[in-house]
N, C-alpha and C positions, 0 to 999 in steps of 0.2 A: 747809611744808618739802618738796622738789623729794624725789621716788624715790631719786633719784643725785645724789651731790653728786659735784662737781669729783673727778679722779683726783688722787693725791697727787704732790706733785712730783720729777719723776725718775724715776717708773713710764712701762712704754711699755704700746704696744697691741699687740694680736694682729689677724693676717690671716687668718682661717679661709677656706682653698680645696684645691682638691687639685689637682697638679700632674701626676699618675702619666699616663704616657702611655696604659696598658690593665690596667683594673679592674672588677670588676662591685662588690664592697664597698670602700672602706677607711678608715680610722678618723683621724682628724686630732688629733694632740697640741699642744699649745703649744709653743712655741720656749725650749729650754732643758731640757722637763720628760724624765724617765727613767720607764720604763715598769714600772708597779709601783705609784705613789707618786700615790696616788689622791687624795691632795689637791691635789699640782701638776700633776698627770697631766692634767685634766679639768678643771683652774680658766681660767677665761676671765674677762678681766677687760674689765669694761665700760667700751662704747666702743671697742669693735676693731668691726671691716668683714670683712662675707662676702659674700663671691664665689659664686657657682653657675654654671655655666654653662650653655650650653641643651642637655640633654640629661641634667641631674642633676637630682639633688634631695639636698639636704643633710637630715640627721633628727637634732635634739637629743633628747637622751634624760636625762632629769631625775630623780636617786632622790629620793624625798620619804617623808615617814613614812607618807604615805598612800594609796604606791606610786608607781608607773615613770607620766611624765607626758611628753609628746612632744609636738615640735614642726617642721613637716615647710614647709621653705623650696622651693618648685620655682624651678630658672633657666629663663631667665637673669634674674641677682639680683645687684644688687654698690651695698651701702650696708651703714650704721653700725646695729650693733645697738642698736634701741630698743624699748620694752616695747607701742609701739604697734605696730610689726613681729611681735613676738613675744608671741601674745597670754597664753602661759603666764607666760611672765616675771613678768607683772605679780601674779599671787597668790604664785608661790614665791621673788621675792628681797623682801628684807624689809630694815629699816633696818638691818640689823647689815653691808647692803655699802655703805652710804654712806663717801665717803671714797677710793673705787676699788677698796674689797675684790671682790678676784674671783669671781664664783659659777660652782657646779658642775655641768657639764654634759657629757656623750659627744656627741662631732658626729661623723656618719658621714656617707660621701656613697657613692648610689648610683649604678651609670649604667645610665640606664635607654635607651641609645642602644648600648649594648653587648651584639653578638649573639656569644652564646656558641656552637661547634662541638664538639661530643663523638663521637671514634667509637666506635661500640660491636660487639660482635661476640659472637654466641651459639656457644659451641663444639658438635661435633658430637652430634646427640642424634636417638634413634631416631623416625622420621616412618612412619604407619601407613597406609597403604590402607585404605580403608573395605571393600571387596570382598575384598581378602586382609589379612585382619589376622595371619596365622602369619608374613610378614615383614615385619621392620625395617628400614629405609632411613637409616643414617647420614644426617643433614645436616647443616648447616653456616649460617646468616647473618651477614652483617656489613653497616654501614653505617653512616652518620651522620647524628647530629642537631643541630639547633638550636634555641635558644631565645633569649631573653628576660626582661628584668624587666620588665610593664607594670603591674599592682597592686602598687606597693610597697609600700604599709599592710597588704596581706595576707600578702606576702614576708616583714615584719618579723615578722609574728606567729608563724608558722609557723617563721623562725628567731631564734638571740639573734646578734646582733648583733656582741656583743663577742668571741664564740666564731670568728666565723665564718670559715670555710678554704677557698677557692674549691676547691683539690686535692678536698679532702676530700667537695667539695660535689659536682665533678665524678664522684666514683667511686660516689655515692649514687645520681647518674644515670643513668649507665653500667651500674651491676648493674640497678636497676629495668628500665633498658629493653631490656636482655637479658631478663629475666622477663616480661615484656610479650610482647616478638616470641616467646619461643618460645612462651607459649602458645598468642599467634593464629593462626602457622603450624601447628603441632601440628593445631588444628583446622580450617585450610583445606578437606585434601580432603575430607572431611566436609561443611562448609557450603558453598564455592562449586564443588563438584562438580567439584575439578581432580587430575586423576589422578597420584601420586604422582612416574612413570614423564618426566611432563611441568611438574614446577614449579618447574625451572630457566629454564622458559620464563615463569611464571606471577608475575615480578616487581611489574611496573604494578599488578592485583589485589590483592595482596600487601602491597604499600606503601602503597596508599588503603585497606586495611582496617588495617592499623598506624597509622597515624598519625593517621584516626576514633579509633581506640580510648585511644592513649596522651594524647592530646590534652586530656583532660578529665581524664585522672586524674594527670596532673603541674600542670595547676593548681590539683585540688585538694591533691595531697601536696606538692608542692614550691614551688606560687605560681610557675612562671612560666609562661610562656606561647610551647607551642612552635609557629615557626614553622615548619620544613622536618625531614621523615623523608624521607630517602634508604638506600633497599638497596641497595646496588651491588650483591651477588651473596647467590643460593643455590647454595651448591655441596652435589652428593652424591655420596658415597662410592660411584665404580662397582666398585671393586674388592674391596668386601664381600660377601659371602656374601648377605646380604639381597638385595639389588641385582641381583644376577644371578639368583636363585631367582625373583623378582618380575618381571623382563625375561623370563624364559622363557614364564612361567602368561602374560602381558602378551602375549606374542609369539603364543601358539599361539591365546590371544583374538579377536584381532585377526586373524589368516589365517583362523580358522574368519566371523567376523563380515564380513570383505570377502568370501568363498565365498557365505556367506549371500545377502549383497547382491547381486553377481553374478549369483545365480540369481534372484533377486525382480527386478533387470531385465531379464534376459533372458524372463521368464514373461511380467514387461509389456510387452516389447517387442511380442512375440507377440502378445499379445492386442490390442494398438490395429493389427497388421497384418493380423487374421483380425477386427477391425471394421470396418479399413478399406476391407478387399476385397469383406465383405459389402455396406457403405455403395454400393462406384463398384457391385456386379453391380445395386444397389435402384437407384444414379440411371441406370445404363446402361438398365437397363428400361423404367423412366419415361420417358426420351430418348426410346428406341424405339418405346413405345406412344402418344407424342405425335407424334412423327415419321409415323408408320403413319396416327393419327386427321387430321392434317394434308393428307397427303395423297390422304388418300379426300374428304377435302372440297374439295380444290385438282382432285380427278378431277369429284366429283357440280358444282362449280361449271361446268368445260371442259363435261362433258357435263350441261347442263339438263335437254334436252329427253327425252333417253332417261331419266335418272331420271326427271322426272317423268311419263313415260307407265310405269315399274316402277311406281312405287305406285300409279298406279290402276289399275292392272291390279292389281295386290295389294289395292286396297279392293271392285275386280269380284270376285274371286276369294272372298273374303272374303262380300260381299252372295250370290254363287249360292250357299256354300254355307249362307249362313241361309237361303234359298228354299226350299234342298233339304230342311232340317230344319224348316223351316214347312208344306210338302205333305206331309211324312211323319208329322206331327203334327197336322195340321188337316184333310185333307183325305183319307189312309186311314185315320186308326185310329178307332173309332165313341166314340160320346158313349156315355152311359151308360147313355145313351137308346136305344141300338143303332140309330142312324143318324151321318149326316156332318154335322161341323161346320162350316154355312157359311161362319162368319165369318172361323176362320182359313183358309179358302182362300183368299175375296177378299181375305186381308190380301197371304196369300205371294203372287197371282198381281200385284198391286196392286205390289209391294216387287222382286217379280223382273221384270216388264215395266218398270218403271225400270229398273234397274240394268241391263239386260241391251240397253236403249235407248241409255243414256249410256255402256256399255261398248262398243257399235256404233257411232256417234256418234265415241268416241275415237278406234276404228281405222279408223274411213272418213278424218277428218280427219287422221288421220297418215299414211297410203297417199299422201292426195292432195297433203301436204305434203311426203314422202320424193320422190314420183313427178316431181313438177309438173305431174298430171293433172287435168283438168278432170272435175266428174261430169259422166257421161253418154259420157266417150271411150271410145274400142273397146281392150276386154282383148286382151291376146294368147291366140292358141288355145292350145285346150287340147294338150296334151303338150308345148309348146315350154317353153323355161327362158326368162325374159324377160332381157337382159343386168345386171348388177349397176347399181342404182342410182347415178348420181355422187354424190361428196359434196362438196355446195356448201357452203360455211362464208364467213362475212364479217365482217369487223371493224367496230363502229360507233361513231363516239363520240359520250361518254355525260359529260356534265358536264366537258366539255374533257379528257377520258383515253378512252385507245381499249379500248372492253371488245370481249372475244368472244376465238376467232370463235363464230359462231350460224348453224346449223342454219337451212334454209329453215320448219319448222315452227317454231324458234323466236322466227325475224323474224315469221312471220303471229300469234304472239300478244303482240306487242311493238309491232304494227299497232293488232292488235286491244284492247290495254293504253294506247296512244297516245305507248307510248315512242319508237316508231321511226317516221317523219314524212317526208314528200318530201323536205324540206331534209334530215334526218339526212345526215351523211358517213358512207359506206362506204367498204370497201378490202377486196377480197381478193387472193391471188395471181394475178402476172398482172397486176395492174392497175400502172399507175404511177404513180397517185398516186390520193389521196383525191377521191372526186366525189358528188354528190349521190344518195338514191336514185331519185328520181323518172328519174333518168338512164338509170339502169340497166335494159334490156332485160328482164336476168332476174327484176327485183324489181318492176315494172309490174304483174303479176298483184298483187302483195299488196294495192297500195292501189286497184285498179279495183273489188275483192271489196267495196267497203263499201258500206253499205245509202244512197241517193242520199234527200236529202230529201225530207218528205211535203211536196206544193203546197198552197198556198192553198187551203183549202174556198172557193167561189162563194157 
């Protein structure tokens, strides 16, 4: 025997759908039935066609002796109710509906594509400064939210069904989420460090800490699921006593704290300008003393010749007076022996007839170089001043660049060095251009001075 037999003849069928243009619940009766009359009320007779659309979900709701049994159709859905569709059906209709007796069931449909708007608004309530807690700041929130049904199995649980009052649903939400924003504001200045004075400003902050917060606690209390907290405004009460008591202590804060500042950069200022000045006098110095050592080396390069006759005369000077301190110690003071000690005399007379050689030696050959005397030429007599030496100086070049100019003593150790050669070009003033030494009249002495090769031994 078939579940269902045939419907009886001259019964019709039902069309279970909901046609409401905007609903989040509502409840679908049979065609004909009055509400109250829980037999005709909720009898669906087998073999009628449900509809869902996309964006619902229809929920039958079955009383049975061994409780409330459910069966939850999501659209889009539109076919003939069969117990293979429905898989409760098939334990709780029983043979006593064969025949097309109707069996007992609540059909809801929810939409679960309907976003609901609530505004909400917390009225004025005292907001505290953490730094002055003796005044209260009237404030004020308002905004709007939205939500959602997206867990309908949880929605259903959490409400009944048959009860249910969108108004009444909405004003559930409305108080909660007033109790919500005031507390979180309340405690703003406190956590995110926004000062009383400016949290009319402090909206953005405000609203992403609201609606973190509310967000988990309306889908645990109320199953649904909100998408958008908007605040439009914090307003506070300027014209309270609080408010101005608190703009003042705020006010005098604040001039004292930019004073403060003002003076902390002006100290800084100062002090990176009495760094600064110290830094240029340290690199002016440096400048200078490299400047200074530059050009004593740019002078000792011009003039070779005379530095290098200062320091041997400086290492002369130097060797006579260890002589002198070698005869005054080897040569008067007695041994122990109470006679003279040979040896350092031979040493000092040994060390001073050098030095006092090579020190003679130096000035004969610079006379003769300053001069352009020959030894053995006749001095001028005595009491005459002889006229002022000329100063010959010549330019020579030296690895294809023209060094100098050089001193006639310093061309004869440049001779004698084998830097300067008949071929060298010279040029000094005077001349009109670059020519050979060998050329040069005045420079013929340097290279005639050298020693002519030893001959062939026989």
């Amino acid at each position: 025997m078939a579940l269902f037999g045939k419907p009886k003849a001259g019964g019709f069928m039902d069309e279970i759908r909901c046609d409401e243009p905007s609903y989040l619940i509502w409840k679908w009766h049979p065609a004909g039935s009055q509400a109250g009359n829980n037999n005709r009320e909720n009898a669906i007779r087998w073999g009628s066609s449900l509809r869902v659309k996309d964006g619902e979900v229809a929920v039958f709701v079955y009383n049975q002796k061994n409780g409330i049994m459910q069966d939850f159709i999501e659209g889009p859905y539109d076919e003939i109710i069969k117990t293979e569709n429905f898989p409760v059906l098939a334990s709780i209709v029983g043979l006593a509906y064969q025949g097309g007796t109707p069996f007992q069931a609540e059909v809801y449909f929810i939409n679960l594509a309907r976003v609901v708007q609530i505004p909400f608004a917390v009225p004025y309530f005292d907001l505290y400064d953490p730094r002055y807690l003796d005044f209260g700041v009237p404030t004020a929130v308002r905004g709007k939210l939205t939500f959602n049904i997206a867990d309908y199995q949880g929605f259903i649980k959490l409400h009944r069904l048959a009860s249910f009052d969108l108004n009444a649903f909405q004003t559930q939400i409305r108080d909660a989420m007033s109790r919500y924003v005031k507390s979180i504001v309340t405690n703003v200045p406190a956590e995110k460090n926004i000062p009383v004075m400016q949290i009319e400003r402090a909206i953005a902050p405000i609203n992403e800490a609201v609606e973190a917060n509310v967000r988990e606690r309306f889908e645990r209390d109320f199953g649904v699921n909100i998408t958008a907290v908007d605040i439009n405004t914090i307003e506070v009460d300027k014209t309270s006593e609080g408010y101005q008591q608190l703009k003042a202590v705020t006010q005098d804060l604040v001039a004292a704290t930019v004073q403060a500042q003002t003076e902390v950069n002006i100290k800084n200022m100062q002090d990176m300008q009495r760094i600064n000045a110290k830094n240029m006098e340290e690199t002016m110095r440096i400048q200078r003393e490299e400047a200074q050592y530059a050009q004593r080396k740019q002078t000792q390069s011009s003039n070779f010749a005379a530095y290098q006759l200062e320091q041997q005369a400086a290492v002369g000077i130097a060797g006579a007076e260890a002589l002198g301190q070698m005869g005054a110690n080897g040569a008067t003071e007695m041994s122990g022996g109470g006679g003279m000690n040979p040896a350092a005399m031979m040493t000092g007379m040994a060390m001073g007839g050098a030095i006092g050689q090579n020190m003679a030696g130096m000035m004969n050959g610079m006379m003769q170089g300053m001069s352009g005397q020959q030894p053995g030429t006749q001095q001028p007599p005595q009491g005459m001043t002889p006229p002022p030496i000329p100063n010959v100086a010549y330019h020579v070049v030296q690895n294809g660049q023209a060094a100098g100019p050089f001193d006639m003593a310093t061309l004869s150790q440049m001779v004698s060095a084998g830097t300067l050669t008949k071929d060298t070009l010279v040029w000094k003033q005077g001349m009109a251009d670059w020519v050979k030494a060998e050329t040069v009249q005045e420079l013929q002495p340097l290279f005639s001075s050298s020693v002519p090769p030893v001959p062939p031994q026989a």
